[in-house]
C-alpha positions as CSV (number, residue, x, y, z in Angstrom):
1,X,0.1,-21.2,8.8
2,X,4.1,-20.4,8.7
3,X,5.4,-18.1,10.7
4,X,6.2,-15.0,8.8
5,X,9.5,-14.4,7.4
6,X,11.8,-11.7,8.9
7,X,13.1,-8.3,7.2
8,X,16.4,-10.0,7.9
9,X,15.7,-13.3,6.2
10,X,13.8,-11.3,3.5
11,X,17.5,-9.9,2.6
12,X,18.7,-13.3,2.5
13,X,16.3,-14.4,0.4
14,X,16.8,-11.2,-2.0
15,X,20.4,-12.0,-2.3
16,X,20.0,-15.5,-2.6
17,X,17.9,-15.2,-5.6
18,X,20.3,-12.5,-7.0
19,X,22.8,-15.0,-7.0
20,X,20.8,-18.1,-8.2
21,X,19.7,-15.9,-11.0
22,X,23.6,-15.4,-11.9
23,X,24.8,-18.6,-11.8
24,X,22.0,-20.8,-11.8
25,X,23.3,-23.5,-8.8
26,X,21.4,-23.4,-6.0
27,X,24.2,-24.6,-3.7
28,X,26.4,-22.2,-5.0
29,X,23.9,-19.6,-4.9
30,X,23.5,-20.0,-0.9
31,X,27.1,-20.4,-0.2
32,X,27.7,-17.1,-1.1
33,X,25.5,-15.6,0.9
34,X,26.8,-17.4,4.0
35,X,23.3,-19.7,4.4
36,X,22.4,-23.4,4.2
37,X,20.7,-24.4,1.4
38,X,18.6,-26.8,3.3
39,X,17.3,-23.8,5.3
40,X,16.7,-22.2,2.1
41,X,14.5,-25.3,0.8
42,X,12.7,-24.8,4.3
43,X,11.3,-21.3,3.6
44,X,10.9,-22.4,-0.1
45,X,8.8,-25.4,1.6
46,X,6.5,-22.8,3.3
47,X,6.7,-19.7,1.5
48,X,4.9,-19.8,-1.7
49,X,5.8,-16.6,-3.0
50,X,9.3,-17.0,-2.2
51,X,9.5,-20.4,-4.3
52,X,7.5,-18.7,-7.2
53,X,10.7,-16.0,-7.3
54,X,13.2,-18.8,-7.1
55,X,11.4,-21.1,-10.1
56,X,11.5,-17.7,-11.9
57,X,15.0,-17.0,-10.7
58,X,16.6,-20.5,-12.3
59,X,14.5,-20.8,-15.1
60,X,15.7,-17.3,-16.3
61,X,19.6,-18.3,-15.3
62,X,19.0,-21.8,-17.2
63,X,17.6,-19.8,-20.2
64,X,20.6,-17.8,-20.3
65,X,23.1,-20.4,-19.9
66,X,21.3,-22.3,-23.1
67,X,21.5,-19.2,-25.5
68,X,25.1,-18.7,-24.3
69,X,26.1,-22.2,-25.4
70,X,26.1,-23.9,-22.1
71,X,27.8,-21.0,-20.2
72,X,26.8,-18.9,-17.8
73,X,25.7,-15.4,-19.8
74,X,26.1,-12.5,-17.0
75,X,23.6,-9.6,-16.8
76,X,24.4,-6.6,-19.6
77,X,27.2,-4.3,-18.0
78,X,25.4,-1.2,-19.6
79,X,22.1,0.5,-19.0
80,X,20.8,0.6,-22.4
81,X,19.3,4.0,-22.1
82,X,21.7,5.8,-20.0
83,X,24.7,5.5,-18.0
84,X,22.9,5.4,-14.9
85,X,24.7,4.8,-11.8
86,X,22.2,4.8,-9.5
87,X,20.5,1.7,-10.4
88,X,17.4,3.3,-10.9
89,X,16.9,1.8,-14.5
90,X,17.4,-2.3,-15.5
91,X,20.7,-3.3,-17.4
92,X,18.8,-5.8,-19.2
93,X,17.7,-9.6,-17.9
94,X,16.8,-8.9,-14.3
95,X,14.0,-11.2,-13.6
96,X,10.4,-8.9,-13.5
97,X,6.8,-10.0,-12.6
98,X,4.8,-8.1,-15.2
99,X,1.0,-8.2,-16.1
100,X,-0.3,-9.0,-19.4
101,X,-3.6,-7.6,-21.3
102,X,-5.7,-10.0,-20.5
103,X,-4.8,-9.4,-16.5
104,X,-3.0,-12.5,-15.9
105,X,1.2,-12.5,-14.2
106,X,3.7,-13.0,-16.2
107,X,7.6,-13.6,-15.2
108,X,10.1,-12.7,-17.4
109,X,13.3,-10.7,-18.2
110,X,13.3,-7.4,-18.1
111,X,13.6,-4.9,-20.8
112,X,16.7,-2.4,-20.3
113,X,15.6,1.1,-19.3
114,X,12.7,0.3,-16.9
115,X,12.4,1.6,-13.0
116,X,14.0,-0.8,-10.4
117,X,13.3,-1.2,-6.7
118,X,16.2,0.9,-5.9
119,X,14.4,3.9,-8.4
120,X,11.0,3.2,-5.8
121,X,13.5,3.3,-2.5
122,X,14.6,6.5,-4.2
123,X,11.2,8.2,-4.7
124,X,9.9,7.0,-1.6
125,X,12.8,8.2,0.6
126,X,12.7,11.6,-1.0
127,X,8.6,11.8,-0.5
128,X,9.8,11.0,3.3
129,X,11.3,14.4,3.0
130,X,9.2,16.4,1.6
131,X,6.0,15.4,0.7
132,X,5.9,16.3,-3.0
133,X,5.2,13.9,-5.2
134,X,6.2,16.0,-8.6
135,X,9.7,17.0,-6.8
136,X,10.5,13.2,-5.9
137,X,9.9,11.8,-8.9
138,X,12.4,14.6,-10.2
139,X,14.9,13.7,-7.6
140,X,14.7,9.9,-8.8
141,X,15.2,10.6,-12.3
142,X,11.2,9.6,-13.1
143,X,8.2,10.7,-14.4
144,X,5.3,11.2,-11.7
145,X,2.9,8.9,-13.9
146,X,5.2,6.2,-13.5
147,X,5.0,6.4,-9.4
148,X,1.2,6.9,-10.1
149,X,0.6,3.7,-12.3
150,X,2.6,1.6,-9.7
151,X,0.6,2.6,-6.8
152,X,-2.5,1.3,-8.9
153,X,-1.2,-1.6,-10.0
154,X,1.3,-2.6,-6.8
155,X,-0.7,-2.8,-2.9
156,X,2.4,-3.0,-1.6
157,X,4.0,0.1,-3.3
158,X,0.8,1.8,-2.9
159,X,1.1,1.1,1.3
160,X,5.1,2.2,1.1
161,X,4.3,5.6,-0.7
162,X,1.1,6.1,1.4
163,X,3.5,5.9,4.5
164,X,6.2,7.6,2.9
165,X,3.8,10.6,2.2
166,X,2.5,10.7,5.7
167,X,5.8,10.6,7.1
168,X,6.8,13.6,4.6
169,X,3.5,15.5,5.8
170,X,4.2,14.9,9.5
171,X,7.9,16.9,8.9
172,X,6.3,19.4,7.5
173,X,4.0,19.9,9.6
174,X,6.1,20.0,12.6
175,X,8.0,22.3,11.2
176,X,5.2,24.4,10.5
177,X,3.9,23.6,13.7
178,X,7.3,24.6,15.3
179,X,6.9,27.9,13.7
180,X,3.1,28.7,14.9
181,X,3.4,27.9,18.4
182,X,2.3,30.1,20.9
183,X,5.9,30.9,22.5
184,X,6.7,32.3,19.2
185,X,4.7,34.8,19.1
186,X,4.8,35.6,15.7
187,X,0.6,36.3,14.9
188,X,-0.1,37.6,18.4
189,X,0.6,41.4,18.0
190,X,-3.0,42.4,18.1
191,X,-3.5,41.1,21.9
192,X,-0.8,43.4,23.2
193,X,-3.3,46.4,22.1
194,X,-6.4,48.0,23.7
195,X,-9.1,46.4,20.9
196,X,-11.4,48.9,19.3
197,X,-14.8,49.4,20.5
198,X,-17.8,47.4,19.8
199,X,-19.6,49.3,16.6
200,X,-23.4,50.0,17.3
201,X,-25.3,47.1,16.8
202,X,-29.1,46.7,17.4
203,X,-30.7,43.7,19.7
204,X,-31.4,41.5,16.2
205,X,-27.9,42.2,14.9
206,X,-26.4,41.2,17.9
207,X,-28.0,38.3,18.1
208,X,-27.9,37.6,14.7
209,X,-23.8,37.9,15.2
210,X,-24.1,35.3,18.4
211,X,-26.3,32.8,16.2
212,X,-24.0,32.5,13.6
213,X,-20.4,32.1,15.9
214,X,-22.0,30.4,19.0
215,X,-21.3,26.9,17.2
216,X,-17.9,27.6,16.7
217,X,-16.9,29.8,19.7
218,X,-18.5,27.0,22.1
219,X,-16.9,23.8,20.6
220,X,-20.2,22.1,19.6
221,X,-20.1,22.4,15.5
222,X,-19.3,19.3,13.7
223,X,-16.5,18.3,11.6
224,X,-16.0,19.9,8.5
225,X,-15.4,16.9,6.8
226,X,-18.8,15.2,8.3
227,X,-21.1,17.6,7.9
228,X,-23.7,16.9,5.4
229,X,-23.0,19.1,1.7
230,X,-25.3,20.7,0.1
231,X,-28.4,18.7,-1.4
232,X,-26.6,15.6,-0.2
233,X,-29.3,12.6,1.2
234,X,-29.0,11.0,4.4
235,X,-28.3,8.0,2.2
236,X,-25.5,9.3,0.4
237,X,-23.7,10.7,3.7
238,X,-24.5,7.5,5.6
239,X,-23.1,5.8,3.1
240,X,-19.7,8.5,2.5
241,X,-19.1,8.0,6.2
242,X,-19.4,4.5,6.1
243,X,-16.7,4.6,3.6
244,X,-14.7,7.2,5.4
245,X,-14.7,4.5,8.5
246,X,-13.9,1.7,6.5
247,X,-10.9,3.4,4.8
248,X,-9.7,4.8,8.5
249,X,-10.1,0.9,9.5
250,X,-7.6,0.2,6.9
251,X,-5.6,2.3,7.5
252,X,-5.5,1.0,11.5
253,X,-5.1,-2.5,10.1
254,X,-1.8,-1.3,7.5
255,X,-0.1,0.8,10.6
256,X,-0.4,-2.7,13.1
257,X,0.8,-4.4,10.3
258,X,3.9,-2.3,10.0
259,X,4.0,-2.3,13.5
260,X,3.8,-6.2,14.3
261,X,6.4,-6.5,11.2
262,X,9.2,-4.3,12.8
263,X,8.8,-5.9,16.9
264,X,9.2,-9.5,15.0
265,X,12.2,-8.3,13.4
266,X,14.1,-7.0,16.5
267,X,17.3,-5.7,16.5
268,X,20.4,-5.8,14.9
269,X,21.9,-5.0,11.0
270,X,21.4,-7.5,8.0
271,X,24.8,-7.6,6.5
272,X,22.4,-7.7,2.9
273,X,21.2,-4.5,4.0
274,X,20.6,-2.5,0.9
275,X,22.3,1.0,0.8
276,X,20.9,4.3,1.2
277,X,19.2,5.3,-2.0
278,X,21.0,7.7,-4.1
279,X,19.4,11.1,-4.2
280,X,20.4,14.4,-5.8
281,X,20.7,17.8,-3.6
282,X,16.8,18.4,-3.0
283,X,17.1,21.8,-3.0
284,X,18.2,21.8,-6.1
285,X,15.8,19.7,-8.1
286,X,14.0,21.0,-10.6
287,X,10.6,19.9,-10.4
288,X,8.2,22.5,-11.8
């Protein structure tokens, strides 16, 4: 099995095919971005996924260099929709992987006006920030049902806004936390008074009171979210927390992923090292 390809040498690969999708030469294609074309065949050699992108790649530049008469036809200089400067929509002839109705991949050039990656870096670095799926999509110029049928068609994209979303929650919940420590001492007011007497209660009330709280107060209730519901089988909740493990297994398994990915990759910048996505002013989206 090859050994799996770097973030940095996915960036080389990325521009690579940008080029070869330009201009169609794969020599010239890897001379400008500074890498040997026989390293290039390497990957292609043991990556499948990268040659599929590079077929796709030149067949889409030789297509365009037949219906320009023989020459070279660049990439539209206009968004067709809108002038969008952000990249978040195609121009027009970028190569896209889409799915057809009968459920097999197709490659082919894109439409103008559709999301790009740099529209997903966009929503995904905002959700980083805030957790709020509505107001990203907002900030990235999007509708949320687009973000929504991508993370059910695209595992990947699914993973990346998953992770996005945590990281998003875990701000705001250190914030939150930050604010609802104990050394704050914003909810403790009542402690600093003498507390009102116990009301009359007779022997059954009391114990009544202790029977319902002693759970609770002693640290020996379960879970909330594994305690059996109401006229739920022990099938049913065997089987709910089965799924509950499985999905928390996954979620183990995508987080080492991650994990593994970024100590292979190591240190040091990519000079193809895309830019920081574009974003509005959060506070000022308009998202409601």
């Amino acid at each position: 099995m090859p050994r799996p390809l770097t973030r940095h040498q996915h960036l080389q690969n990325a521009a690579f095919l940008k080029a070869l999708r330009r201009s169609g030469n794969i020599r010239l294609a890897a001379r400008e971005i500074g890498v040997s074309h026989a390293t290039l065949h390497g990957r292609r050699a043991n990556h499948p996924a990268f040659a599929q992108e590079w077929d796709a790649a030149l067949t889409l530049a030789q297509a365009d260099c037949e219906i320009a008469g023989g020459r070279a036809a660049p990439l539209a200089a206009k968004a067709a929709r809108d002038a969008d400067d952000r990249g978040h929509r195609t121009r027009g002839g970028e190569v896209t992987v889409v799915r057809r109705n009968d459920g097999k991949l197709q490659v082919r050039s894109a439409q103008p006006g559709k999301l790009t990656r740099e529209c997903e870096q966009a929503f995904l670095s905002a959700l980083s920030a805030t957790a709020n799926v509505r107001l990203s999509a907002a900030a990235a110029g999007a509708s949320v049902a687009a973000f929504y049928r991508r993370r059910r068609k695209n595992p990947a994209f699914a993973r990346e806004m998953r992770l996005a979303l945590e990281m998003g929650y875990e701000r705001v919940e250190a914030a939150l936390i930050a604010a609802s420590l104990a050394d704050s001492h914003r909810d403790d007011a009542w402690r600093h008074n003498d507390p009102p007497p116990v009301p009359p209660l007779t022997f059954d009330q009391a114990m009544q009171v202790l029977q319902l709280h002693q759970k609770e107060v002693r640290l020996i209730a379960e879970p909330p979210h594994i305690k059996r519901r109401r006229g739920e089988s022990q099938e049913a909740r065997s089987y709910r927390l089965g799924a509950m493990y499985e999905a928390n297994q996954q979620r183990l398994r995508e987080d080492y992923d991650v994990a593994e990915a970024a100590r292979r990759e190591g240190r040091g910048v990519s000079p193809h090292e895309p830019g920081a996505p574009v974003l509005p002013d959060l506070a000022q989206v308009r998202w409601r």
